[in-house]
C-alpha angles and dihedrals in degrees: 000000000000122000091249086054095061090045088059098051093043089051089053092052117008089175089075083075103097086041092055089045101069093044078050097050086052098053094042097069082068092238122127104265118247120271080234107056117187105207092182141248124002104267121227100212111090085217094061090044098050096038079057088055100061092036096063109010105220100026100150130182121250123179087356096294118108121242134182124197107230126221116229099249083049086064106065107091091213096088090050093055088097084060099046088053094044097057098032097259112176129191106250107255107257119262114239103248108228113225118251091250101056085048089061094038088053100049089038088059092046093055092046084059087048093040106026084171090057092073094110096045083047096056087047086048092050090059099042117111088197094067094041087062088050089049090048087050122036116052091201089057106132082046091061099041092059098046095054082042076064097051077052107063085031097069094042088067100038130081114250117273110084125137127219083250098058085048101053090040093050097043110022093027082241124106090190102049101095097037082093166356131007101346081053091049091049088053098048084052088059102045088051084050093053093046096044082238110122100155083053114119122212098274091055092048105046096045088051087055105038098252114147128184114217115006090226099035091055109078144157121234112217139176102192141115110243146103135219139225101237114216083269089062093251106138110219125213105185097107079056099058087039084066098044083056095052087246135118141247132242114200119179124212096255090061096039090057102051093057116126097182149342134229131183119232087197148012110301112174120180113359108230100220107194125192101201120055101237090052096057086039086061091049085060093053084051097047081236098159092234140159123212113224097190099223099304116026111245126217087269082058107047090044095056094044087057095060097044085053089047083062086056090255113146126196137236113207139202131182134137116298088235114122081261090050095052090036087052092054091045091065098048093059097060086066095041140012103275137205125188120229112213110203090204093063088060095043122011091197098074095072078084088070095057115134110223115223123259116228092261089056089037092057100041089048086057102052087050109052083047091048096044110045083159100055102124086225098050096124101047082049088062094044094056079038090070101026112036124242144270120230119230099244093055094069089036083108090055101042110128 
């Protein structure tokens, strides 16, 4: 439509202007118009109205605002250029794009005001190319730092048990938003920045922080005799006549949780914690009273550790002598006083069974012991560093 067109039309009925403007607004930043146009608000002349109509044929009113379905050929802004010059229209000055990196260096500095003690977690952040893509990608990208920086802290003061859904929900108001994909890779970064770890998978991590990911799936294997006062005071014996059966016991997360305290039955002596599943399976051919940590413990396993450590009960534990074995028993002897069991000691022959390390092991045996001076087993970790390691189920025919 010509320019003198437009003046016409706007002469008949100038109250059609501030309609006009917004269709104007849209075609002057030179991009094709949506199929959907919102003109604005129903208005209440019959003249506007009907000088609309015959603008745009089918425009309807929906929640009280009006909207016309553009043809394709309606979309291009070319053809509305008449009209933008007509009323003034100018295309919005663009806005500076801010690199990615200034994005991530901004948002870093803001979490290290809100979290002065994070300075250490936000220097590791700032080198981190994981967090660059996020920052390439998301636009939204500080929102959603911060808010995993959240899940974070959140975990440190909470007890373990929390799912990646309460999680989402709590921190990112989706539950469904670490189930998955980049935002779940960006977490588990963080998680191996905070730990030091950074050759560490998912289970490892989660099981180090408490994370689960279903409360009845998670569960605790044990081969003890014992009950347990349940959250109503009754006290339950059924572990108890597992073991009296020679069989073990299968505790979920959700019981395990609601435990108040445990009590033996019976003389229990040293609790034989195993990492690998044929090995504990042995210990309940043995009657050996014994839990099974499944690699890392989860949080089923650390809480009932606790209480069996609360009835003056310690642990022996035996697991493979790989970086995972030692770092296993490490953490089971945060729940529970914990000896190691060394499989040469009781056979010297089996140092002929050692694996040596491939360059991969080798390599991230190596990162580890630089990075943790302070790891309790250090020197155990140099020693399979040098000499290879012996997995669990080659000394299960030796285990006294």
């Amino acid at each position: 439509m010509a320019i003198s067109s437009w003046q016409e039309r706007l002469a008949r009925c100038p109250s059609l202007r501030p309609w006009l403007l917004r269709v104007a607004r849209r075609a002057a930043a030179g991009e094709p118009l949506p199929a959907t146009l919102t003109l604005g608000e129903v208005p209440a002349e019959k003249d506007v109205r009907r000088e609309l109509e015959e603008l745009f044929p089918g425009c309807r009113e929906e929640n009280g605002r009006l909207k016309a379905r553009l043809a394709d050929v309606d979309r291009d802004p070319e053809p509305w250029q008449p009209l933008v010059d007509l009323l003034g229209v100018r295309p919005a000055p663009a806005v500076p794009t801010e690199a990615p990196a200034e994005r991530l260096s901004r948002c870093l500095l803001r979490i290290r005001v809100l979290h002065p003690e994070e300075t250490p977690l936000c220097r590791a952040m700032r080198r981190s190319e994981v967090l660059q893509r996020l920052f390439r990608t998301a636009d939204d990208a500080p929102r959603l730092l911060e808010a995993l920086v959240e899940a974070l802290l959140f975990l440190r003061t909470t007890p373990p048990g929390v799912t990646l859904s309460e999680l989402g929900a709590r921190c990112l108001g989706d539950s469904k938003a670490l189930r998955g994909g980049l935002l779940l890779q960006v977490f588990e970064h963080l998680l191996r920045l905070q730990s030091g770890n950074l050759d560490d998978d998912s289970v490892a991590l989660f099981a180090a922080c408490g994370i689960i990911e279903n409360p009845y799936t998670t569960h605790v294997v044990v081969f003890a005799p014992f009950a347990y006062r349940a959250a109503d005071g009754a006290w339950l014996d059924w572990p108890l006549a597992l073991w009296r059966r020679g069989e073990a016991a299968i505790l979920s997360w959700r019981t395990v949780r609601l435990i108040e305290a445990v009590r033996l039955e019976e003389p229990c002596g040293r609790l034989v914690t195993s990492e690998n599943a044929a090995p504990f399976h042995r210990l309940v051919e043995m009657r050996r009273p014994a839990l099974y940590t499944e690699g890392y413990p989860n949080a089923a396993v650390k809480t009932l550790l606790c209480h069996f450590a609360q009835m003056g009960v310690s642990a022996l534990h035996w697991g493979d002598t790989d970086l995972d074995g030692y770092r296993i028993a490490e953490q089971v002897a945060r729940a529970i006083p914990t000896a190691l069991y060394d499989p040469e000691a009781a056979s010297p022959a089996l140092a002929a069974r050692r694996v040596c390390l491939t360059h991969e092991q080798h390599r991230r045996l190596s990162s580890f012991i630089d990075a943790h001076p302070e790891f309790p087993h250090r020197e155990r970790l140099r020693r399979t560093l040098a000499d290879g390691w012996l997995e669990q189920e080659q000394s299960i025919d030796v285990f006294v």
